[in-house]
VEXDREN-2710 file (C-alpha; in Angstrom, 1 decimal):
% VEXDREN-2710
k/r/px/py/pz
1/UNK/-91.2/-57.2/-55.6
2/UNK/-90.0/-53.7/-54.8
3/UNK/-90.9/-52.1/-50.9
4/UNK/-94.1/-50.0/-51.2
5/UNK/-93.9/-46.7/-49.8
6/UNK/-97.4/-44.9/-51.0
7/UNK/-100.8/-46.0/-49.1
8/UNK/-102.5/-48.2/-51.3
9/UNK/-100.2/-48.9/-54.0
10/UNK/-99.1/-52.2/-54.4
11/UNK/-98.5/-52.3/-57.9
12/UNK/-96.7/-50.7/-59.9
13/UNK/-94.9/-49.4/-56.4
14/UNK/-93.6/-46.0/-56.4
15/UNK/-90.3/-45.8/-54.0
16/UNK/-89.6/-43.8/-51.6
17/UNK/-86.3/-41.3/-52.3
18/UNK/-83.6/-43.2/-50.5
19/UNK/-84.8/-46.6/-52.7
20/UNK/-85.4/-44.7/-55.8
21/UNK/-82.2/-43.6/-55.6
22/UNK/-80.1/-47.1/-55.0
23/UNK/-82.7/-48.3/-57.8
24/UNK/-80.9/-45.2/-60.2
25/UNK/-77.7/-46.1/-59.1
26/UNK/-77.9/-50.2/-60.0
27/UNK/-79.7/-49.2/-63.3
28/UNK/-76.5/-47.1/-63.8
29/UNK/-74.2/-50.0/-62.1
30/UNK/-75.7/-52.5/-64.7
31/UNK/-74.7/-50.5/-67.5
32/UNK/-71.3/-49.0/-66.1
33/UNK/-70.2/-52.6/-65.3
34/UNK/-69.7/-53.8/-68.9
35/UNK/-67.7/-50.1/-70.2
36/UNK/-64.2/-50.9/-71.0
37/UNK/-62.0/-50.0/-68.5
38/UNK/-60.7/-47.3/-70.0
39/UNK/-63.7/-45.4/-69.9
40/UNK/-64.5/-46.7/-66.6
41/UNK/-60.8/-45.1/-65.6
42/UNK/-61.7/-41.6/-67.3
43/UNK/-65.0/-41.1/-65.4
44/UNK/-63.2/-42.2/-62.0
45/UNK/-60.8/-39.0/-63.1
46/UNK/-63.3/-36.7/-63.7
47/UNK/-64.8/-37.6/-59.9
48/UNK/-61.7/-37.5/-58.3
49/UNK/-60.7/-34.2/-60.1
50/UNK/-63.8/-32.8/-58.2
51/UNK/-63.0/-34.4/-55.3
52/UNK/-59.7/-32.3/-55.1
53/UNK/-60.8/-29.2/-55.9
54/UNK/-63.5/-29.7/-52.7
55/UNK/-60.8/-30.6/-50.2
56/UNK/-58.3/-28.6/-51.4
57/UNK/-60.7/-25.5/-50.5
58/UNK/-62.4/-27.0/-47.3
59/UNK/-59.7/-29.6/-45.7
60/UNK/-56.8/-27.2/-44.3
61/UNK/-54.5/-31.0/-44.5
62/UNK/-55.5/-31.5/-47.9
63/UNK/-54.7/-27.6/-49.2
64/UNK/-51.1/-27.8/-47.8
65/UNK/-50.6/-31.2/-49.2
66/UNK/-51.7/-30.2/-53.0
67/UNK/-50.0/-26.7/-52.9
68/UNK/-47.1/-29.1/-51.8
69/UNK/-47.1/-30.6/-55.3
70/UNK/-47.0/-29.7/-58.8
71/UNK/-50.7/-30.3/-60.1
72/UNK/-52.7/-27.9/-61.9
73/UNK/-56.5/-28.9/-60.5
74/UNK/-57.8/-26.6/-63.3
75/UNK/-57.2/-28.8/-65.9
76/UNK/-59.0/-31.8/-66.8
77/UNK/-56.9/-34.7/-64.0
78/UNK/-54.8/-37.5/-66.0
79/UNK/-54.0/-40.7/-63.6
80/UNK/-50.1/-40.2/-63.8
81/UNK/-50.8/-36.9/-62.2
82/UNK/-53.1/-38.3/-59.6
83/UNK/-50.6/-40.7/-58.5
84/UNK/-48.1/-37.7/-57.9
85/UNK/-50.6/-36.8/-54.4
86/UNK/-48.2/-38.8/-51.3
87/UNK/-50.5/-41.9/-49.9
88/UNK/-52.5/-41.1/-46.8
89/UNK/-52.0/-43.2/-43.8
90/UNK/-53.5/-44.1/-40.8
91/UNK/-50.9/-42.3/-38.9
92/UNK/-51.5/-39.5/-41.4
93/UNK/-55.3/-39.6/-40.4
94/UNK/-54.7/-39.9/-36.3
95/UNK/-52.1/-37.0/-36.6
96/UNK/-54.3/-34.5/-38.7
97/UNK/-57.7/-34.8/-37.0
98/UNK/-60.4/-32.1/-37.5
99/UNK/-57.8/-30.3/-40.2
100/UNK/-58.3/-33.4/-42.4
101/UNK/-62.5/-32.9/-42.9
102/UNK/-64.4/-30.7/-45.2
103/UNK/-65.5/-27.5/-43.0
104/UNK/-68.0/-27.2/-46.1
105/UNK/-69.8/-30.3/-46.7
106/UNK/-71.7/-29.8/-49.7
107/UNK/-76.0/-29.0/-48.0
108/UNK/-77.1/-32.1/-50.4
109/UNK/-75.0/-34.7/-49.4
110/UNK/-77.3/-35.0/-46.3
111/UNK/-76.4/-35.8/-42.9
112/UNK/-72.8/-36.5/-41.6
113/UNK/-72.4/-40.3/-40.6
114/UNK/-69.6/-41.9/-38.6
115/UNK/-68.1/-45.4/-38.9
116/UNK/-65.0/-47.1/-37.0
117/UNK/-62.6/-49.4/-38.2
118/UNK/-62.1/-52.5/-35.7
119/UNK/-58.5/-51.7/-34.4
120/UNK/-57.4/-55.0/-34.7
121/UNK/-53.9/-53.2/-36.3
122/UNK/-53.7/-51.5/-33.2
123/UNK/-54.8/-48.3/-35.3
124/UNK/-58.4/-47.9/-35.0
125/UNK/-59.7/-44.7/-37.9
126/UNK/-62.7/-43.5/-37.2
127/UNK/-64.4/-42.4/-40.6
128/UNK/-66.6/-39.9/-41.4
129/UNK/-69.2/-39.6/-44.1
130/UNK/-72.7/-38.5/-45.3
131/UNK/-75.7/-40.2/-46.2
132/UNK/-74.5/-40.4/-50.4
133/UNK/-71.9/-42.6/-49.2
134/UNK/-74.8/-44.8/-47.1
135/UNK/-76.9/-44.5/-50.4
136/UNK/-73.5/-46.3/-52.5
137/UNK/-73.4/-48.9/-50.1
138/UNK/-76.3/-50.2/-49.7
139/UNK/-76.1/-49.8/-53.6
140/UNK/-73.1/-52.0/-54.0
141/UNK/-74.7/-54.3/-51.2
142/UNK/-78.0/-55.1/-53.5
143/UNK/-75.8/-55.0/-56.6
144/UNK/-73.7/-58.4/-55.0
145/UNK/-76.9/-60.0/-54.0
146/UNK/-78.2/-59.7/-57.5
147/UNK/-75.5/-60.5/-59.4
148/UNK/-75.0/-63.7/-57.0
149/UNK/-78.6/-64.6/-58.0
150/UNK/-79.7/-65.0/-54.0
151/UNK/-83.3/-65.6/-53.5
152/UNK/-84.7/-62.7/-51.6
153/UNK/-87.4/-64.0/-49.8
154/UNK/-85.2/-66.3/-47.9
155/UNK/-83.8/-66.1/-44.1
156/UNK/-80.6/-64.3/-44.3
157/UNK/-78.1/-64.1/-41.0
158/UNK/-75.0/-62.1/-40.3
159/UNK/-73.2/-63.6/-37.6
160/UNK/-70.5/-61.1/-36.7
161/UNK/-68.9/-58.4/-34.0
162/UNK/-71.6/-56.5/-32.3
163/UNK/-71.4/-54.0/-29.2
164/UNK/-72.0/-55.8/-26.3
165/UNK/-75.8/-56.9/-25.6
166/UNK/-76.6/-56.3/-29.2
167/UNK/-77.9/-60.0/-30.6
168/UNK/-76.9/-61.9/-28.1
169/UNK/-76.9/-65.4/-27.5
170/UNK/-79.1/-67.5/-27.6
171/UNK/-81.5/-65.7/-29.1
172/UNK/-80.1/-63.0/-31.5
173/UNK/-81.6/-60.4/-32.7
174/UNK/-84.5/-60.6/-35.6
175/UNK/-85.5/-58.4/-38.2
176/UNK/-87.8/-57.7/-41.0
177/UNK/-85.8/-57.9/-44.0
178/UNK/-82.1/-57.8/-45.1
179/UNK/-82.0/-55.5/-48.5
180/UNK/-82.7/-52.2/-49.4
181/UNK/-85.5/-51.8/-52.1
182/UNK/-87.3/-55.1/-52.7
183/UNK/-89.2/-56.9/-50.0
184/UNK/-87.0/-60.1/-48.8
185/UNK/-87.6/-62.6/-45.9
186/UNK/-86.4/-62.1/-42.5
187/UNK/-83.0/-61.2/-41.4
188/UNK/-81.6/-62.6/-38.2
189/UNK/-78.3/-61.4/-36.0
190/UNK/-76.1/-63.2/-33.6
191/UNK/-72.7/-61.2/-31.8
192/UNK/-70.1/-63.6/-32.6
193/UNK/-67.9/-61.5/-30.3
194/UNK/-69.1/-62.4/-27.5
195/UNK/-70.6/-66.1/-27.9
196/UNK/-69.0/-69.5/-27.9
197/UNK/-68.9/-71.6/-31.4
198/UNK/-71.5/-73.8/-29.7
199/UNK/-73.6/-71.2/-28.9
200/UNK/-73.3/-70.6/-32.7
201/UNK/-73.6/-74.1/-34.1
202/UNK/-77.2/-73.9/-31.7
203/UNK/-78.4/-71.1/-32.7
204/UNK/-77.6/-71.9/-37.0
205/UNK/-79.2/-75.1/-36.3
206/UNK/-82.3/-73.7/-34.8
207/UNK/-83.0/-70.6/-37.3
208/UNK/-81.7/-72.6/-40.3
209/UNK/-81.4/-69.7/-42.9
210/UNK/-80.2/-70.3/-46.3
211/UNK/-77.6/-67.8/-46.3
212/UNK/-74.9/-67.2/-43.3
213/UNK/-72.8/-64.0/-43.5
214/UNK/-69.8/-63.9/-41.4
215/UNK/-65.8/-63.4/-41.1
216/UNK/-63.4/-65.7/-43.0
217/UNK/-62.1/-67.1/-39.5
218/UNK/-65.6/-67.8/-38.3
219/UNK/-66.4/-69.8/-40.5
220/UNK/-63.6/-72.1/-40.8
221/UNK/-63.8/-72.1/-37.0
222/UNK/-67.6/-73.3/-37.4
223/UNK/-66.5/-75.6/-40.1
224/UNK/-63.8/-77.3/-38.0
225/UNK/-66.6/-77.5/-35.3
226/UNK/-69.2/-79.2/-37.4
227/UNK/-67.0/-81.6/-38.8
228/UNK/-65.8/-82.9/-35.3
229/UNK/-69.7/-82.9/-34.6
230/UNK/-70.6/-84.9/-38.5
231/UNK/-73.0/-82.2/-38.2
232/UNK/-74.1/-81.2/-42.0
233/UNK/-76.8/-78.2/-42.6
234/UNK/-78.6/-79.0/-46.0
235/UNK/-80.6/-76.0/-45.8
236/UNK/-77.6/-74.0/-46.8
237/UNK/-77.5/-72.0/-50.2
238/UNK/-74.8/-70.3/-50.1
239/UNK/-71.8/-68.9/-47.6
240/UNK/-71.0/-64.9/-47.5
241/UNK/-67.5/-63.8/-46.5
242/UNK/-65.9/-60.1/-45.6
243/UNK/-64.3/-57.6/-43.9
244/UNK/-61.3/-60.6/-43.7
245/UNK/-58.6/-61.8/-46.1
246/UNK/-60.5/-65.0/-47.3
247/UNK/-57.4/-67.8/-48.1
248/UNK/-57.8/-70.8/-50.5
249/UNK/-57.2/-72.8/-47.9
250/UNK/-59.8/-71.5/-45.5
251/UNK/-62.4/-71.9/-48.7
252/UNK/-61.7/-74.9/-49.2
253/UNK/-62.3/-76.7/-45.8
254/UNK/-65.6/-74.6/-45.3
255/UNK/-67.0/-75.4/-49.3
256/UNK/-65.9/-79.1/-48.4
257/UNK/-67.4/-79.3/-44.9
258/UNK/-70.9/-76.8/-45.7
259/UNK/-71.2/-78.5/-49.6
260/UNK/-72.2/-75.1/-50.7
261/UNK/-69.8/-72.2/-52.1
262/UNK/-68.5/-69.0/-50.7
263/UNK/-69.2/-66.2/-51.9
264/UNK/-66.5/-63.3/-50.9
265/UNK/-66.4/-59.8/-50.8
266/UNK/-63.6/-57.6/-50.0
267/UNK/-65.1/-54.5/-47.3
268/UNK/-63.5/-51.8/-45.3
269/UNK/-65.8/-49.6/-42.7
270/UNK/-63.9/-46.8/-43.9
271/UNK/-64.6/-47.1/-47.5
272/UNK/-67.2/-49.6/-48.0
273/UNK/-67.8/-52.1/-51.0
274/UNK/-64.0/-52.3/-52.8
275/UNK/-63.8/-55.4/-54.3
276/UNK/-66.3/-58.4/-54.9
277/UNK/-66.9/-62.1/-56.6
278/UNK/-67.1/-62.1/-59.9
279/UNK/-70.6/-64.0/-59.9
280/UNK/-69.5/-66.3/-63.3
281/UNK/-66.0/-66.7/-62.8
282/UNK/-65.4/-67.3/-58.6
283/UNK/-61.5/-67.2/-59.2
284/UNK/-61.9/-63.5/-59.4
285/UNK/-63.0/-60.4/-57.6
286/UNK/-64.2/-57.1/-59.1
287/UNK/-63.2/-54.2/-58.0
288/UNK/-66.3/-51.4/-57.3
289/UNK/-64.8/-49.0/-59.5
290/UNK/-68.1/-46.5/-58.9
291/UNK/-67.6/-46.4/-56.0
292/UNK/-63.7/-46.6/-55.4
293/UNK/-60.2/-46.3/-57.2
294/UNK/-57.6/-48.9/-56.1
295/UNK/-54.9/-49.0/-56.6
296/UNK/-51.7/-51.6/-56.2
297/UNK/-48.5/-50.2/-55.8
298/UNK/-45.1/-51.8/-55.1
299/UNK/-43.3/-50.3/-51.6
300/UNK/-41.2/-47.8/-53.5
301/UNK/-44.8/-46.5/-54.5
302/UNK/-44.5/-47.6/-58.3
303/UNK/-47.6/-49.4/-59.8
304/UNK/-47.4/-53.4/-59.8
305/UNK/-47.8/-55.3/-62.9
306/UNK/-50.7/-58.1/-63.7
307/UNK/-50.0/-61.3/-61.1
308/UNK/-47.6/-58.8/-58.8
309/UNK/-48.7/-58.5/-55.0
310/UNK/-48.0/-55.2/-53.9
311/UNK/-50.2/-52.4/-50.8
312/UNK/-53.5/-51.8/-51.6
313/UNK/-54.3/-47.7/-51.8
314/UNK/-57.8/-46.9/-52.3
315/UNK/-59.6/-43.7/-53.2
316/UNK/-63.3/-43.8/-51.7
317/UNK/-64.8/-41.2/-55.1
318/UNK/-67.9/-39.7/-53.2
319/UNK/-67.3/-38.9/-49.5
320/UNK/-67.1/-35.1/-49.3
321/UNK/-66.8/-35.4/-45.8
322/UNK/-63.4/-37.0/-45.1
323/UNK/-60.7/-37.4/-47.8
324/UNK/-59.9/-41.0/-48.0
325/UNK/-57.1/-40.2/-51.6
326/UNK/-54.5/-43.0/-51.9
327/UNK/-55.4/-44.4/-49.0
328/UNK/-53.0/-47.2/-47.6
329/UNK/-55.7/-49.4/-46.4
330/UNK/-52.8/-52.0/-45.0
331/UNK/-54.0/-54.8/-46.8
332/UNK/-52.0/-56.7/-49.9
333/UNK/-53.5/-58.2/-53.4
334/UNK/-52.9/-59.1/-57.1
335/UNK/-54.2/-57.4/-59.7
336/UNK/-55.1/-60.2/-62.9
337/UNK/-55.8/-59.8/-66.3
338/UNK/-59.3/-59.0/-67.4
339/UNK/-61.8/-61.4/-66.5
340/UNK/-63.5/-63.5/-69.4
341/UNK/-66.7/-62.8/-68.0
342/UNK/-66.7/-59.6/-70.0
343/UNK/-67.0/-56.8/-67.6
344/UNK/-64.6/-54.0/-67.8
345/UNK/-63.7/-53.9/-63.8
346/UNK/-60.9/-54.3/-62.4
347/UNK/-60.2/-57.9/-61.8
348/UNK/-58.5/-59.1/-58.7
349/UNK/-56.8/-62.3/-58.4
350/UNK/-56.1/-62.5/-54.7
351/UNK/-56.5/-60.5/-51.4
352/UNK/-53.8/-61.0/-49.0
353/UNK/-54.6/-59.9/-45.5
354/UNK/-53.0/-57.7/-43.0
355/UNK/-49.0/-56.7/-43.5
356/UNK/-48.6/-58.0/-40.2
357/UNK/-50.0/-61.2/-41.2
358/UNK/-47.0/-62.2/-43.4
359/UNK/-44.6/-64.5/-42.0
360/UNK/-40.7/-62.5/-42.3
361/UNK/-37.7/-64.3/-43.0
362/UNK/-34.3/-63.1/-42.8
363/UNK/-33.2/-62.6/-46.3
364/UNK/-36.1/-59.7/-46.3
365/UNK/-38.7/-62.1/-48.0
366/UNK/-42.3/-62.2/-46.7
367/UNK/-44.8/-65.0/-47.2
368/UNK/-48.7/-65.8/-46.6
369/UNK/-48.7/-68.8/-44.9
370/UNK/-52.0/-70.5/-45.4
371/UNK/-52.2/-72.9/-42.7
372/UNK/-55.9/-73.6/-43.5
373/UNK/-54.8/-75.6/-46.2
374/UNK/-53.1/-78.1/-44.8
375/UNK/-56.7/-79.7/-43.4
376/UNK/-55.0/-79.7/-39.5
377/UNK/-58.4/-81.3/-38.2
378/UNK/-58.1/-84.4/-40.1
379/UNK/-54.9/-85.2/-38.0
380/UNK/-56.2/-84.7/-34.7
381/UNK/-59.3/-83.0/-33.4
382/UNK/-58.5/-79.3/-33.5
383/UNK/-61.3/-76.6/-33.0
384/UNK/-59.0/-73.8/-33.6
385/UNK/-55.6/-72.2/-34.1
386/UNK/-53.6/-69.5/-33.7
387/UNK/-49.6/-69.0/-35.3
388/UNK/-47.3/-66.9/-34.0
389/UNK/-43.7/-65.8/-35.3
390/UNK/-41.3/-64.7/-32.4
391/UNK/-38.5/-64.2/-34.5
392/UNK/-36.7/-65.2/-37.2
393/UNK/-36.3/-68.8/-35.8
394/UNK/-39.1/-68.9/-33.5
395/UNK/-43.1/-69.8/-34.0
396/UNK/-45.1/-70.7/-31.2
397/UNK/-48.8/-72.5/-32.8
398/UNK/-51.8/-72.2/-30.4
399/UNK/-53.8/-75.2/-30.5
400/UNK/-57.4/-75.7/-29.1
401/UNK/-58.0/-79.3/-29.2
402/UNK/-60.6/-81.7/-28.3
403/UNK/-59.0/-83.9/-26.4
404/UNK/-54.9/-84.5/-25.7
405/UNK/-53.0/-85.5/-28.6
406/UNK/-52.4/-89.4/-29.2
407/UNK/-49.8/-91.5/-30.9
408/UNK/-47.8/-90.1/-33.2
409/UNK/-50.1/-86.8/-33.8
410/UNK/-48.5/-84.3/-32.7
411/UNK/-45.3/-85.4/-34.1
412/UNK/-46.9/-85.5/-37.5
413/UNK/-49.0/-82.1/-37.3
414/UNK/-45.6/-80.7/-36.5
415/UNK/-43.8/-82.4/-39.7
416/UNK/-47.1/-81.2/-42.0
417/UNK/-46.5/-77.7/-40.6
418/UNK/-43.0/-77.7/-41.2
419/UNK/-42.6/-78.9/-44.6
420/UNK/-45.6/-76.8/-45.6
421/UNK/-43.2/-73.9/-44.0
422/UNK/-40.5/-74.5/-45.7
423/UNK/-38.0/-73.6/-43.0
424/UNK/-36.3/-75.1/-39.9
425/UNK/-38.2/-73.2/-37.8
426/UNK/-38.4/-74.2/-33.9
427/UNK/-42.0/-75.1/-33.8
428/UNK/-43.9/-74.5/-30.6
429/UNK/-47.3/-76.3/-30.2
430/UNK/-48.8/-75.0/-27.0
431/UNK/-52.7/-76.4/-26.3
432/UNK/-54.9/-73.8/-25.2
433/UNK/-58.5/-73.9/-23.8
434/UNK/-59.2/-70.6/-25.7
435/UNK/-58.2/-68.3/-28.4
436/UNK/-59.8/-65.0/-27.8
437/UNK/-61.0/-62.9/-30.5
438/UNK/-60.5/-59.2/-31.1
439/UNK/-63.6/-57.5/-29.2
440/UNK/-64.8/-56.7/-32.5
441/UNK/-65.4/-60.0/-33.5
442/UNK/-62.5/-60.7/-36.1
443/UNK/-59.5/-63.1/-35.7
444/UNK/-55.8/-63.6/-37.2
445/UNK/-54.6/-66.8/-37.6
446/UNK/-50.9/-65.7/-38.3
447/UNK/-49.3/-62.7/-36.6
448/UNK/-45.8/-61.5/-36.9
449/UNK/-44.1/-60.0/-34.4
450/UNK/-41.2/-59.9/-36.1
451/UNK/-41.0/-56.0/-37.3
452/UNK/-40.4/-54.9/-40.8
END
């Protein structure tokens, strides 16, 4: 049933703007999904070639770097020509400031938001944008609940990185609803930045909503926490993951432990929705092509092939605030072939996470170690962990245990680790009480300190 915004009528209900304009933008979505992706390619130019021409006359960084290049915005843009404009960074972005925004923001685009990445890189961007861009993502946020098939008038929680005293333990925080446009059931909130996993295990158990939205790490953390417990939650409909690389491994403990599925979706505060689950086929995401461009490009800036990892750039196609072009998010994936569910988006095979988050070898090759896989817990009671590569030759492995290892544990966790490795690395196990978090919530479980 849609919100009603009109005194005394129920049915049919006439929205209010904001919904009836997310309502125009799904009837669009549900068409646009299903166009072939080349046509879905030559309306992303025809934004973007607007785009340009708006920063190249209001964003003093953006008119000397497209006067720097040869590209005629006056004709009609082609993609090969697009991908002539240099990648912007995050350095690019601290460096430039105020001479990267629009001193002309067109009057209609309504009021001028901000939103902040979390800085776990180290470089925090702070974004800005304007209500259209609010109006996409809440969009794109309905358009993954429907195409997931969630029942709206259930209890939905989001437990994730909050400022502090915003839903705090034990309580949380409690809403009315959790969508934009139809009536739904309650929404509730805990601050998973500032709360214990038992504090979270407590507080699941006693508001027991169907759906649980949180990082990647959180909840294999949680998972790892209710096995040691035998604690199962047959409420549960379904898992929702973002804003974190999701690995295969990490899926698979929390679908084994949970008995329900994950559903992921790939997120980034400065651009919003860019890729999500392909409800029919869960091997694949779909990449929000109305909303973005992305892009997957080797490190000599050439375009990867199908089943190629290479640096994600993505082109945010409505903020006239803040030119986020070719944007090197910092993130890794794999473009696949086109998914046999039969829309034309982009299909994704895998999202890798951070750069920093690849383990670096000395013959210049890089690898994703997914320790999550290797089901840790079931050799000795282990709440959480945390690798760490020193050098070449060095890792040091956090380890929050239960109690102290026994027998011939340790000596086996370290073999499993090891031969999943690959390399005769000198293994550090080092038990820990705690693993802090990043104050915004998020975690890595592999960092390299190792520079590229």
């Amino acid at each position: 049933m849609l919100k009603s915004h009109l005194t005394g009528l129920t049915w049919p209900v006439v929205p209010n703007r904001t919904n009836a304009a997310v309502l125009a933008l799904i009837y669009q979505f549900d068409q646009s999904q299903w166009w072939t992706p080349e046509r879905i390619l030559d309306h992303q130019m025809t934004q973007i070639g607007l785009l340009l021409r708006h920063f190249r006359d209001t964003s003093p960084f953006y008119a000397e770097r497209l006067n720097a290049i040869d590209i005629d915005l006056s004709k009609p843009l082609g993609f090969d020509d697009f991908r002539t404009i240099p990648p912007l960074t995050r350095e690019d972005i601290q460096s430039a400031g105020d001479s990267l925004l629009s001193d002309n923001i067109p009057k209609g685009h309504g009021r001028l938001l901000t939103a902040s990445s979390s800085g776990s890189t180290g470089r925090p961007v702070t974004a800005r944008k304007t209500d259209v861009n609010q109006t996409f993502h809440r969009a794109l946020n309905l358009r993954n609940h429907l195409w997931h098939k969630r029942d709206l008038s259930a209890k939905f929680a989001t437990v994730r990185g909050y400022d502090p005293g915003v839903a705090m333990a034990p309580d949380g925080q409690h809403n009315k609803s959790w969508a934009a446009v139809y009536q739904t059931g309650p929404s509730v909130q805990l601050n998973s930045a500032h709360c214990t996993l038992g504090e979270q295990v407590h507080w699941i158990v006693k508001e027991r909503p169907p759906y649980i939205l949180s990082y990647p790490t959180n909840l294999h953390a949680l998972a790892l926490r209710c096995a040691e417990l035998d604690l199962r939650m047959p409420w549960l409909k379904a898992l929702v993951t973002f804003s974190e690389a999701l690995s295969p491994g990490q899926r698979s403990v929390i679908e084994d432990v949970f008995g329900v599925g994950v559903e992921d979706m790939y997120s980034a505060a400065e651009v919003s929705m860019i890729a999500v689950q392909c409800p029919d086929k869960p091997g694949n995401y779909h990449v929000q092509s109305e909303n973005v461009l992305m892009e997957v490009v080797k490190d000599d800036g050439t375009r990867c092939d199908i089943g190629e990892t290479g640096r994600i750039l993505v082109t945010d196609l409505h903020n006239f605030a803040m030119p986020f072009i070719r944007y090197e998010i910092g993130d890794l994936a794999t473009f696949g072939p086109p998914c046999s569910c039969g829309r034309g988006l982009p299909t994704v095979k895998r999202i890798f996470g951070r750069v920093r988050n690849m383990l670096r070898l000395e013959s210049g090759e890089q690898i994703f170690p997914d320790i999550a896989a290797l089901h840790l817990n079931e050799i000795a009671p282990l709440r959480q962990y945390q690798m760490i590569q020193k050098s070449f030759t060095d890792i040091e492995m956090k380890l929050t245990l239960s109690r102290d290892f026994e027998g011939d544990e340790e000596a086996h966790m370290r073999k499993m680790i090891l031969d999943a490795l690959g390399r005769p690395f000198n293994l550090h196990l080092v038990p820990v009480d705690d693993i802090p978090r990043h104050p915004s919530g998020k975690f890595e479980d592999f960092i390299s300190e190792v520079k590229g």
